[in-house]
Gaussian input, Z-matrix of N, CA and C with variables (Angstrom, degrees):
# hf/3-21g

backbone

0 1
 N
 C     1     B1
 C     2     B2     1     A1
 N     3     B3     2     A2     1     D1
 C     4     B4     3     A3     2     D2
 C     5     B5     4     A4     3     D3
 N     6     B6     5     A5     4     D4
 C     7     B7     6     A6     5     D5
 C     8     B8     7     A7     6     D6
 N     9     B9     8     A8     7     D7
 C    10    B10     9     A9     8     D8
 C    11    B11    10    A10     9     D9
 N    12    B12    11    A11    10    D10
 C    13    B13    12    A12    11    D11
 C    14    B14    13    A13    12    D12
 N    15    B15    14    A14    13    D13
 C    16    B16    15    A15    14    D14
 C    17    B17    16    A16    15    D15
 N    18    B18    17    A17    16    D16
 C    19    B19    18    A18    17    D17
 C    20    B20    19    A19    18    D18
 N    21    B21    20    A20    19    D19
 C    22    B22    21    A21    20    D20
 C    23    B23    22    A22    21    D21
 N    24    B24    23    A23    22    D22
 C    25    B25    24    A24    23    D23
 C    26    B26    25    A25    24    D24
 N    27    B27    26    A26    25    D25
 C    28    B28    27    A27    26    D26
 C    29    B29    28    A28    27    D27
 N    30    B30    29    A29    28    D28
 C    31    B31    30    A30    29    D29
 C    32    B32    31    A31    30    D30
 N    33    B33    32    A32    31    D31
 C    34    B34    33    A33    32    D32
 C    35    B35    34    A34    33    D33
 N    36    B36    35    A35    34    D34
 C    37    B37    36    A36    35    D35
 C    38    B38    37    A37    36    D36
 N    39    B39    38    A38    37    D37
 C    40    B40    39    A39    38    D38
 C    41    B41    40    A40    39    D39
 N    42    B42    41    A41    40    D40
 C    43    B43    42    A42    41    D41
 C    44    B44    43    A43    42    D42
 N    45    B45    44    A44    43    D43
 C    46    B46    45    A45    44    D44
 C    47    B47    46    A46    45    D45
 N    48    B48    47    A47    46    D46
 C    49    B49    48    A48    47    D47
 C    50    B50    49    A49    48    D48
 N    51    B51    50    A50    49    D49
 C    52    B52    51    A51    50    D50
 C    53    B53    52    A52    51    D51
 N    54    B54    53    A53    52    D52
 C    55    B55    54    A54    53    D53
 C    56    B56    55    A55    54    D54
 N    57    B57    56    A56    55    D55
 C    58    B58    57    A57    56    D56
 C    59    B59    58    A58    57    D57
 N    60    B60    59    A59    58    D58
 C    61    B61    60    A60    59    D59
 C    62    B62    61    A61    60    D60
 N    63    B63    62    A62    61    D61
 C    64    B64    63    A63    62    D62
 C    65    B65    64    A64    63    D63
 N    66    B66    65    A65    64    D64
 C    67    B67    66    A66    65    D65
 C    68    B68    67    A67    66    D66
 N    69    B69    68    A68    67    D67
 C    70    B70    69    A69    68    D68
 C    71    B71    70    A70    69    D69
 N    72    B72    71    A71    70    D70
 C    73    B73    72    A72    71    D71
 C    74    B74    73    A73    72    D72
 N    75    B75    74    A74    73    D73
 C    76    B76    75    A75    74    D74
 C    77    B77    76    A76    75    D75
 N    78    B78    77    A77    76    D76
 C    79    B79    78    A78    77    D77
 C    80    B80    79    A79    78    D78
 N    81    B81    80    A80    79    D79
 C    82    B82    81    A81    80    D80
 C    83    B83    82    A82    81    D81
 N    84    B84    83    A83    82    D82
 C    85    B85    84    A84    83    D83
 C    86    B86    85    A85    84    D84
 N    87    B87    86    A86    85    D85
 C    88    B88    87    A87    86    D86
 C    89    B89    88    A88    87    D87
 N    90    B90    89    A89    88    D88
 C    91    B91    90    A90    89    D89
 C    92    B92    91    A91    90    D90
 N    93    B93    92    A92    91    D91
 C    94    B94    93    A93    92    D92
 C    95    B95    94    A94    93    D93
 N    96    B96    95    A95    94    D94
 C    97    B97    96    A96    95    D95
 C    98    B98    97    A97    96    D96
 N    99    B99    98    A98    97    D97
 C   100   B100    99    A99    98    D98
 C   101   B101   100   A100    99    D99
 N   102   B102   101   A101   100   D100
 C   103   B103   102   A102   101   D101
 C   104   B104   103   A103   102   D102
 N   105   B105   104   A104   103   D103
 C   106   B106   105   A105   104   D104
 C   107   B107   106   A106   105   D105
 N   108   B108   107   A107   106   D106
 C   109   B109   108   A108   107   D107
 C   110   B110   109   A109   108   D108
 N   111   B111   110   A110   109   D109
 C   112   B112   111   A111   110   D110
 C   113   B113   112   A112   111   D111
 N   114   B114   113   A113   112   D112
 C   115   B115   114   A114   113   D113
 C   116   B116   115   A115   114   D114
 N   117   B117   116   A116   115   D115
 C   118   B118   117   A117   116   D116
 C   119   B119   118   A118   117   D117
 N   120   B120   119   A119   118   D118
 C   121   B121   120   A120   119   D119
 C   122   B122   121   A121   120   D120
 N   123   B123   122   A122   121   D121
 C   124   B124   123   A123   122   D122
 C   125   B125   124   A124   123   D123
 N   126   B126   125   A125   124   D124
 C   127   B127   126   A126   125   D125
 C   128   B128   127   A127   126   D126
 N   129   B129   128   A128   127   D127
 C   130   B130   129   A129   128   D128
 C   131   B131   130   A130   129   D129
 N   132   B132   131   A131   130   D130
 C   133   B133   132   A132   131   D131
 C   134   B134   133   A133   132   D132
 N   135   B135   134   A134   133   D133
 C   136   B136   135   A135   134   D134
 C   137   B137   136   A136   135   D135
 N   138   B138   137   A137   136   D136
 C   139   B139   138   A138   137   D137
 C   140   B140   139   A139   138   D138
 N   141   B141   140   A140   139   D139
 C   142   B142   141   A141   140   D140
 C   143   B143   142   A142   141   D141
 N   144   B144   143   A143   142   D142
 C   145   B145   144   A144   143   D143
 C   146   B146   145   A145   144   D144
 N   147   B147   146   A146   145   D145
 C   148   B148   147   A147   146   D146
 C   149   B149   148   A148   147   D147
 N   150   B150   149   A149   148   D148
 C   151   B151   150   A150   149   D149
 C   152   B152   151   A151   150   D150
 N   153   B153   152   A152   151   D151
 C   154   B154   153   A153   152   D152
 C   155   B155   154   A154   153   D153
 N   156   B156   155   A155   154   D154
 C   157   B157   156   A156   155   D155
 C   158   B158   157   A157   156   D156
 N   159   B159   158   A158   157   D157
 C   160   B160   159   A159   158   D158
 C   161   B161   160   A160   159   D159
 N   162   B162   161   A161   160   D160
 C   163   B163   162   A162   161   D161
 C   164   B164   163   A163   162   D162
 N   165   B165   164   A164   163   D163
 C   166   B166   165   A165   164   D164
 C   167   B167   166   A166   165   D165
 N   168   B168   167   A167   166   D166
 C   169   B169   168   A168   167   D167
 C   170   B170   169   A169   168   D168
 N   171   B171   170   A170   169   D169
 C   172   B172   171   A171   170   D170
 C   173   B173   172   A172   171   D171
 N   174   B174   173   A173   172   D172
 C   175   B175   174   A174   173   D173
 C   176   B176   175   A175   174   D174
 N   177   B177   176   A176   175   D175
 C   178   B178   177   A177   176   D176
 C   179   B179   178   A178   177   D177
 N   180   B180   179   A179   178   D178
 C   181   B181   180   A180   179   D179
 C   182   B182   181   A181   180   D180
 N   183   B183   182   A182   181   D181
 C   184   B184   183   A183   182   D182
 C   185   B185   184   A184   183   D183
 N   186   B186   185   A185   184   D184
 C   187   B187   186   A186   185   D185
 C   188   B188   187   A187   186   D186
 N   189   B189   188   A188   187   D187
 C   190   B190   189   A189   188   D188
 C   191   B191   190   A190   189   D189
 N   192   B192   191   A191   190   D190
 C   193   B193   192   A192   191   D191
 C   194   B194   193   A193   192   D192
 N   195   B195   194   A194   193   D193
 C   196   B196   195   A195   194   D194
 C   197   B197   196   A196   195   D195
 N   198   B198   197   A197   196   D196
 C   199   B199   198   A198   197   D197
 C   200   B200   199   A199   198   D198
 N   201   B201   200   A200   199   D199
 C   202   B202   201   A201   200   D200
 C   203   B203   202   A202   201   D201
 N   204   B204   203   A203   202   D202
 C   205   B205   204   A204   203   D203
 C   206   B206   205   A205   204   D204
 N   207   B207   206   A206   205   D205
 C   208   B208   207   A207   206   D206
 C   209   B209   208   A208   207   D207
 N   210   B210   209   A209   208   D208
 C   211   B211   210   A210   209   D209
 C   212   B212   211   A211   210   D210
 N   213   B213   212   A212   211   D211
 C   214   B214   213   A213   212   D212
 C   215   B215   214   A214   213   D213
 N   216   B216   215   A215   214   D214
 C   217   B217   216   A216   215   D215
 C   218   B218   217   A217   216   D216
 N   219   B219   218   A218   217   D217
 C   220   B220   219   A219   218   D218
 C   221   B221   220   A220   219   D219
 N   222   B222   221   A221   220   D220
 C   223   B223   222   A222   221   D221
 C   224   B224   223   A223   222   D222
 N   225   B225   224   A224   223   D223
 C   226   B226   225   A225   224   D224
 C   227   B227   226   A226   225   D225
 N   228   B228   227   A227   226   D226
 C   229   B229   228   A228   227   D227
 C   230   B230   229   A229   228   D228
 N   231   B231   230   A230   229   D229
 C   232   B232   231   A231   230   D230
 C   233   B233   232   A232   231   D231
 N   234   B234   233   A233   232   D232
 C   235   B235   234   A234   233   D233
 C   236   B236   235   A235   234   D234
 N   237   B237   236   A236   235   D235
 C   238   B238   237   A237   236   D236
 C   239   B239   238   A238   237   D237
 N   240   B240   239   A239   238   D238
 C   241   B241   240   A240   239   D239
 C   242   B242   241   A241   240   D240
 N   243   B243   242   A242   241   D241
 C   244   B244   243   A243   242   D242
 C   245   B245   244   A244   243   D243
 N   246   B246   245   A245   244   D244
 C   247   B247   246   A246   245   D245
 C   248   B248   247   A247   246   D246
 N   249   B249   248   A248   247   D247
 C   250   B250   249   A249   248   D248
 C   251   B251   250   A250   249   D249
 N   252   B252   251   A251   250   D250
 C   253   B253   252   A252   251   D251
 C   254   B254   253   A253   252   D252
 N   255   B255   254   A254   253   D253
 C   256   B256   255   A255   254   D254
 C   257   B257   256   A256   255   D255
 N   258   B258   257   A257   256   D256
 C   259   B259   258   A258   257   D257
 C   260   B260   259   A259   258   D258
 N   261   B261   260   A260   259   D259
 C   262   B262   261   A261   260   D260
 C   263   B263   262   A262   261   D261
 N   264   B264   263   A263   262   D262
 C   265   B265   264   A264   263   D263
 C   266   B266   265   A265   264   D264
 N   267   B267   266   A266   265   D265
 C   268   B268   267   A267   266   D266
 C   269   B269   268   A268   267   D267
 N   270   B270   269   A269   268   D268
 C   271   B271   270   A270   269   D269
 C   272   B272   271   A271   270   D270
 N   273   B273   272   A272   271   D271
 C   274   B274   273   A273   272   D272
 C   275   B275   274   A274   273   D273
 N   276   B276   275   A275   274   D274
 C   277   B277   276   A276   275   D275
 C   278   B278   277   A277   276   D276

   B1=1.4400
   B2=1.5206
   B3=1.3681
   B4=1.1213
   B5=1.3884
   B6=1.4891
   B7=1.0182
   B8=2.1691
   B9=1.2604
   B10=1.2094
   B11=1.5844
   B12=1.3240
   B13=1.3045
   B14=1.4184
   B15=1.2503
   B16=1.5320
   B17=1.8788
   B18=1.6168
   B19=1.6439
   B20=2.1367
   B21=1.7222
   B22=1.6591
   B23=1.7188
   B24=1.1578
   B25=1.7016
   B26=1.4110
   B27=1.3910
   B28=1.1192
   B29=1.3407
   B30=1.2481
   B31=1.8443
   B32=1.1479
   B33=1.6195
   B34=0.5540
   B35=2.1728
   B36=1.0325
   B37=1.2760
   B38=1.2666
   B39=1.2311
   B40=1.2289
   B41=1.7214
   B42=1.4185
   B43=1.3058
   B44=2.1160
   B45=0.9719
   B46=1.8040
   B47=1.8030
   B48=1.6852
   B49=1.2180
   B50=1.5460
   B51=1.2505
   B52=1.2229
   B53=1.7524
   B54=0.9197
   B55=1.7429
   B56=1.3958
   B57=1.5561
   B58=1.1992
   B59=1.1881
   B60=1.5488
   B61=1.0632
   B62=1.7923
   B63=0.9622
   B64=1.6126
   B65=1.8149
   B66=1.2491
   B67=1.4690
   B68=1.4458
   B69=1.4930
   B70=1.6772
   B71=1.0755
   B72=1.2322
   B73=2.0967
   B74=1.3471
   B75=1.3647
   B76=1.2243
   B77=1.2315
   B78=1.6413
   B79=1.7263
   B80=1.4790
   B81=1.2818
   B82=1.5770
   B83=1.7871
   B84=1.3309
   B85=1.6917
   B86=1.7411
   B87=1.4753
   B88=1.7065
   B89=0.6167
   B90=1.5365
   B91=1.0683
   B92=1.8356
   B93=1.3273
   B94=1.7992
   B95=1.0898
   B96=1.5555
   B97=1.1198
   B98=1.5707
   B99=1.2963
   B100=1.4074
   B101=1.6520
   B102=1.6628
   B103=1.6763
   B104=1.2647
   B105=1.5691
   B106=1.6345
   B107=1.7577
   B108=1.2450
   B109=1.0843
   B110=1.4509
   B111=0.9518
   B112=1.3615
   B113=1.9840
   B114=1.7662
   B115=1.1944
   B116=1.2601
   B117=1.2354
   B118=1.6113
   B119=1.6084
   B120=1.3952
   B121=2.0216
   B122=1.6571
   B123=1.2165
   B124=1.6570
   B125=1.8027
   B126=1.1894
   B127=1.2359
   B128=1.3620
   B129=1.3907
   B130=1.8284
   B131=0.7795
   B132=1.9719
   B133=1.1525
   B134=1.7648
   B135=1.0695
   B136=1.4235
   B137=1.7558
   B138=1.3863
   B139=1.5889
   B140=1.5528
   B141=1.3184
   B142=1.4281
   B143=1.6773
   B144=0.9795
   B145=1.5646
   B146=0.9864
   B147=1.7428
   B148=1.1836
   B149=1.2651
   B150=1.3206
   B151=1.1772
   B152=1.7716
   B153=1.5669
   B154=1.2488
   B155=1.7242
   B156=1.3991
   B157=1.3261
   B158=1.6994
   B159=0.7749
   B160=1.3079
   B161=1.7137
   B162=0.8215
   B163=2.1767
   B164=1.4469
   B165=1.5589
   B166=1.3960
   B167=1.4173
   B168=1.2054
   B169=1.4600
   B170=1.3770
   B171=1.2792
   B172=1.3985
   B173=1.9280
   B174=1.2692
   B175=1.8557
   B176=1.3872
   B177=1.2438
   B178=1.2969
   B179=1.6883
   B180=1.6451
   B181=1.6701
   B182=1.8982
   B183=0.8062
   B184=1.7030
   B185=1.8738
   B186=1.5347
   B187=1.5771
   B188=1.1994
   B189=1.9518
   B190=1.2776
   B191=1.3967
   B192=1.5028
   B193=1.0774
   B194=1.5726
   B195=1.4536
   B196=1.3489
   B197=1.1396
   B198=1.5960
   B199=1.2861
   B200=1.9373
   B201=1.2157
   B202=1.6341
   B203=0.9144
   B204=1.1835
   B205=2.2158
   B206=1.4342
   B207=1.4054
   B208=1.4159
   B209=1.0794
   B210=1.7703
   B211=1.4135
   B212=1.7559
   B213=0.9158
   B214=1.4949
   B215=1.4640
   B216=1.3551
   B217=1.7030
   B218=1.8649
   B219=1.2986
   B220=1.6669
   B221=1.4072
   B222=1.5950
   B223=1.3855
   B224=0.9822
   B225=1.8466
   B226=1.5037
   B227=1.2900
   B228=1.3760
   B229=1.3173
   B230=1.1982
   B231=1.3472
   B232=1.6070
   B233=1.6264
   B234=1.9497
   B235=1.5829
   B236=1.2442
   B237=1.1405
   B238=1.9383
   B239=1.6315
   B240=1.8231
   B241=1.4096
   B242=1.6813
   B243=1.6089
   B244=1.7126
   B245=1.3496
   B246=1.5071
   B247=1.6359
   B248=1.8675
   B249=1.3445
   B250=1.0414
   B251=1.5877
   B252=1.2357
   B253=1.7808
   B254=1.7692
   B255=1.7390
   B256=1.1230
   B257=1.7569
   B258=1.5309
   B259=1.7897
   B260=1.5617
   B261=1.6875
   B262=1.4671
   B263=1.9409
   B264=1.5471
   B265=1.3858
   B266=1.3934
   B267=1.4113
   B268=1.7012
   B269=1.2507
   B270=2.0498
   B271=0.9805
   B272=1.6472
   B273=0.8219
   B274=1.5084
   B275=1.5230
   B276=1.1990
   B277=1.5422
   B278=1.9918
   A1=111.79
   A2=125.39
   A3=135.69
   A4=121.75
   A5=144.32
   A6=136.41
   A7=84.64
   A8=111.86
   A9=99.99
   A10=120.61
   A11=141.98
   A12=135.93
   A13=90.86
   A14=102.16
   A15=128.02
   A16=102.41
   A17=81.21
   A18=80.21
   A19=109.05
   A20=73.71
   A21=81.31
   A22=102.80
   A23=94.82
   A24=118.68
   A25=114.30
   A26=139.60
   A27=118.81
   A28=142.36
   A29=122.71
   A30=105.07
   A31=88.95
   A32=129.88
   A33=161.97
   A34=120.38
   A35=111.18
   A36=107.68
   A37=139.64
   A38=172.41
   A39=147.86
   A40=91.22
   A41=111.15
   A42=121.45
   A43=116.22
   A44=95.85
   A45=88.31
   A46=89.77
   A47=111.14
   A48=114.45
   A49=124.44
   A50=104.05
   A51=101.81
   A52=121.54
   A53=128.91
   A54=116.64
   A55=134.57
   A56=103.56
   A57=120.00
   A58=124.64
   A59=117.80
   A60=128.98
   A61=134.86
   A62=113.72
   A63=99.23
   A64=99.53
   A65=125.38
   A66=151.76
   A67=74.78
   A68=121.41
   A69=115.86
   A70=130.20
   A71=113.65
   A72=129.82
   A73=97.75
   A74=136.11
   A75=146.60
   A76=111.52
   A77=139.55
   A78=105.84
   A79=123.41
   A80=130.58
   A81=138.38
   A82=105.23
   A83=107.79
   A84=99.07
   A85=100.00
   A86=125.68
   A87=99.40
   A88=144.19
   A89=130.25
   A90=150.78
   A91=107.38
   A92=118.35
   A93=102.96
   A94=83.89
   A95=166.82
   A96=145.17
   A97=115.06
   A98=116.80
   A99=115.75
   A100=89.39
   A101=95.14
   A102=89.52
   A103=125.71
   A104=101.16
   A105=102.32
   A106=96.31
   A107=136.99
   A108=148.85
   A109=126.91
   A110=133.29
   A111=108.62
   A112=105.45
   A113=120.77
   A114=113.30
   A115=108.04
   A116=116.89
   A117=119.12
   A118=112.88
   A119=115.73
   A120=111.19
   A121=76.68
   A122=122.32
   A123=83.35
   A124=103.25
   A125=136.78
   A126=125.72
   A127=122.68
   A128=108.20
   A129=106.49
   A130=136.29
   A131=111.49
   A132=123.93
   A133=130.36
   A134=86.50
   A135=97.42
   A136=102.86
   A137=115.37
   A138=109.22
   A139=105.74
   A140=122.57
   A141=119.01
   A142=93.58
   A143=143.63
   A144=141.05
   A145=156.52
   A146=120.50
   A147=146.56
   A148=101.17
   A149=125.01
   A150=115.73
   A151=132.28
   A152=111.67
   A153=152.12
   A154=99.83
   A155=89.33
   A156=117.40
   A157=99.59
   A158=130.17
   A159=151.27
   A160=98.63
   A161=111.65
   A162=120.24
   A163=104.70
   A164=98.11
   A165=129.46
   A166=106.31
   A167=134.22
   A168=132.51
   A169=107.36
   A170=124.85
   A171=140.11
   A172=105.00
   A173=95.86
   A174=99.58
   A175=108.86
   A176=131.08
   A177=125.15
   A178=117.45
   A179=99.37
   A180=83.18
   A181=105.99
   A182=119.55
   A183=129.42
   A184=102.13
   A185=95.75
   A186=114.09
   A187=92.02
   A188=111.98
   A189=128.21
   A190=127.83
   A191=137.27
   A192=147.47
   A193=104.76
   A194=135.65
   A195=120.87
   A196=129.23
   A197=131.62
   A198=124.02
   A199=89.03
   A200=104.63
   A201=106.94
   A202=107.95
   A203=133.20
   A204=137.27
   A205=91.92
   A206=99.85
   A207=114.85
   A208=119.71
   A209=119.39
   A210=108.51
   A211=85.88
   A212=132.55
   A213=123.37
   A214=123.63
   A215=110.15
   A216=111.57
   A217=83.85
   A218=124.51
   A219=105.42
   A220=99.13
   A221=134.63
   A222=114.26
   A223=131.00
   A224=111.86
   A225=114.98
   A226=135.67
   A227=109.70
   A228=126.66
   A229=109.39
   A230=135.98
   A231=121.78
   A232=119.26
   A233=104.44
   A234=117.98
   A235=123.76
   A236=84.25
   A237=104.13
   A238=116.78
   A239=100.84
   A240=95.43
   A241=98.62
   A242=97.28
   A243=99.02
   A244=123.53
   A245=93.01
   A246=116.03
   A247=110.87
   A248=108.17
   A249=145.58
   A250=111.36
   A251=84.33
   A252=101.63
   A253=106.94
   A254=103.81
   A255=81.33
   A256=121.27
   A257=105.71
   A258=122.70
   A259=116.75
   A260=98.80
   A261=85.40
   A262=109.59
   A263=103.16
   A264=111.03
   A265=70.99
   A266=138.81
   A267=128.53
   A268=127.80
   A269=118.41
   A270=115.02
   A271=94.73
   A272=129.46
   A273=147.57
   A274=118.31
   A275=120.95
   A276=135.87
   A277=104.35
   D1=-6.36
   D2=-179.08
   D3=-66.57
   D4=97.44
   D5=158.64
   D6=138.98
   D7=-11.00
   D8=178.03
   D9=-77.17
   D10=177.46
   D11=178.40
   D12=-127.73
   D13=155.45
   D14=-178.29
   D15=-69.32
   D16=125.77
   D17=164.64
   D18=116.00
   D19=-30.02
   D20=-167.31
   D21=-75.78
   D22=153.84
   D23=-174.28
   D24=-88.18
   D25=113.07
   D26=146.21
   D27=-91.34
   D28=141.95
   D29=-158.85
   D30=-85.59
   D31=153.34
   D32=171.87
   D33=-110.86
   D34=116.47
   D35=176.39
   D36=-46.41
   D37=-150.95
   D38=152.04
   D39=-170.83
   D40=129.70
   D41=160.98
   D42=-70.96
   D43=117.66
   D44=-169.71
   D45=-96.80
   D46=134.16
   D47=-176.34
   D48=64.25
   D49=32.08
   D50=171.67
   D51=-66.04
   D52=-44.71
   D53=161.36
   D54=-53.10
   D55=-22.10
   D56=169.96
   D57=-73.06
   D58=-62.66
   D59=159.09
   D60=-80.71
   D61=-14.65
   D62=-179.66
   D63=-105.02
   D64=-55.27
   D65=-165.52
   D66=-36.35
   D67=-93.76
   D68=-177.33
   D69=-7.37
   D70=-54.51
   D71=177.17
   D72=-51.91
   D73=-70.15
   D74=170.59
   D75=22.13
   D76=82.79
   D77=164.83
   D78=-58.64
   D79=-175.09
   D80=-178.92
   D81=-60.76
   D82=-29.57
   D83=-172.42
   D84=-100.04
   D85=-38.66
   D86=155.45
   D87=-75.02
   D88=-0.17
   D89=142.81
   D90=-44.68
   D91=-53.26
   D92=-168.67
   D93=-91.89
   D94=-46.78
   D95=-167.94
   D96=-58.36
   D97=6.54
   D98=-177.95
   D99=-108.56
   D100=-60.76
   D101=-168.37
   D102=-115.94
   D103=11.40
   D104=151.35
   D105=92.44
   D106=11.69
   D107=-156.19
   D108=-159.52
   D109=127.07
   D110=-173.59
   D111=-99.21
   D112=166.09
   D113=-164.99
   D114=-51.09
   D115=-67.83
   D116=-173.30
   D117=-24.15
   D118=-50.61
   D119=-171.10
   D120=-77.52
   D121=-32.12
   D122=-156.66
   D123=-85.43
   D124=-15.03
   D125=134.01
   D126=-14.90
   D127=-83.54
   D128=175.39
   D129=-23.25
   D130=-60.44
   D131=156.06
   D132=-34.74
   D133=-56.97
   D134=-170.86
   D135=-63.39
   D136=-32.21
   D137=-179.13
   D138=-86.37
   D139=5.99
   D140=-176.18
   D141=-115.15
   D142=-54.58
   D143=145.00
   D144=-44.54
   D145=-17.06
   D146=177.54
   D147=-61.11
   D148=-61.44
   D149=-164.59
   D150=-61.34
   D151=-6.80
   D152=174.58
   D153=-58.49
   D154=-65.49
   D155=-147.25
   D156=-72.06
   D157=-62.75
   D158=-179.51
   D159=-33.84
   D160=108.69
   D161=171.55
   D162=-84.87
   D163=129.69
   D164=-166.39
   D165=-103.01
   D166=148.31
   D167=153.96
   D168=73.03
   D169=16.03
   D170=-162.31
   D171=-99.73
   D172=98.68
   D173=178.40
   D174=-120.75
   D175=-18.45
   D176=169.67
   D177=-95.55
   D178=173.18
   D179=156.48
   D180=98.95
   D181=175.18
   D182=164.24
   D183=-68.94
   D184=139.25
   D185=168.27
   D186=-58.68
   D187=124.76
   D188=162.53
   D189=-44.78
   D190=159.46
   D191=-170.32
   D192=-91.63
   D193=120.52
   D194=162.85
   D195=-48.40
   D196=168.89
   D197=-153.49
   D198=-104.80
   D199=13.87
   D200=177.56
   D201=-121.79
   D202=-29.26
   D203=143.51
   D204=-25.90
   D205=-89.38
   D206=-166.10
   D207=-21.40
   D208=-59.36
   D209=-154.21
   D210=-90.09
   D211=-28.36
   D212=176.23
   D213=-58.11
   D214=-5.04
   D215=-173.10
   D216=-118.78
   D217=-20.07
   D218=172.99
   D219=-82.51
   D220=-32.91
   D221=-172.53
   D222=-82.92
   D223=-13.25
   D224=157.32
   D225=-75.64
   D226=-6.66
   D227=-179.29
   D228=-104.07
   D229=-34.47
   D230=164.79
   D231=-83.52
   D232=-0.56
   D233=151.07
   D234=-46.14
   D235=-51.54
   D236=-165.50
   D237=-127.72
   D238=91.53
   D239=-146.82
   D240=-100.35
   D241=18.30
   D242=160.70
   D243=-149.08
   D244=48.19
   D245=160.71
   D246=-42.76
   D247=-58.96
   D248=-166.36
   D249=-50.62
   D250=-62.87
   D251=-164.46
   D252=-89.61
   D253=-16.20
   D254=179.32
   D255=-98.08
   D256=-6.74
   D257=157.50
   D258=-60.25
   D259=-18.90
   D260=-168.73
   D261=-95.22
   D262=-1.07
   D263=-159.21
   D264=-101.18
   D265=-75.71
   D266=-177.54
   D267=-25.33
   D268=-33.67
   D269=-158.89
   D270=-94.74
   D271=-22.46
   D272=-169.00
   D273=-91.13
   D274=4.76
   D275=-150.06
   D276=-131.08

């Protein structure tokens, strides 16, 4: 962070379609090492929860999140329950 000035932006890259496109590739074992599950339960899941998930009556606001976003960004995140802490000890170091 040294030599940067406050304020300035760094771009950052962004995968566009990443569930779409990479999640698919996935075999059955990188697949649970990501989310701890393999597709098939997380199918289930998703047909026993989806319907939860999914926002109803919703006209304002940001285009909603699918109910397969969703549960795919909670199962990687209670995957990896030091995603968090461990960017912040790298970024700070």
């Amino acid at each position: 962070m040294a030599g940067k000035s406050r304020g300035e932006k760094i771009a950052v890259e962004k995968i566009t379609d990443y569930v779409d496109r990479v999640i698919p590739n996935y075999t059955n074992v990188i697949f649970k090492e990501h989310f701890r599950l393999y597709p098939a339960t997380f199918e289930m899941v998703l047909s026993l929860i989806g319907p939860a998930l999914n926002a109803t009556g919703t006209t304002i606001g940001r285009k909603p999140i699918s109910a397969e976003k969703q549960l795919y960004i909670a199962l990687w995140f209670m995957a990896t329950p030091d995603s968090y802490s461990t960017e912040c000890h790298i970024a700070f170091n």
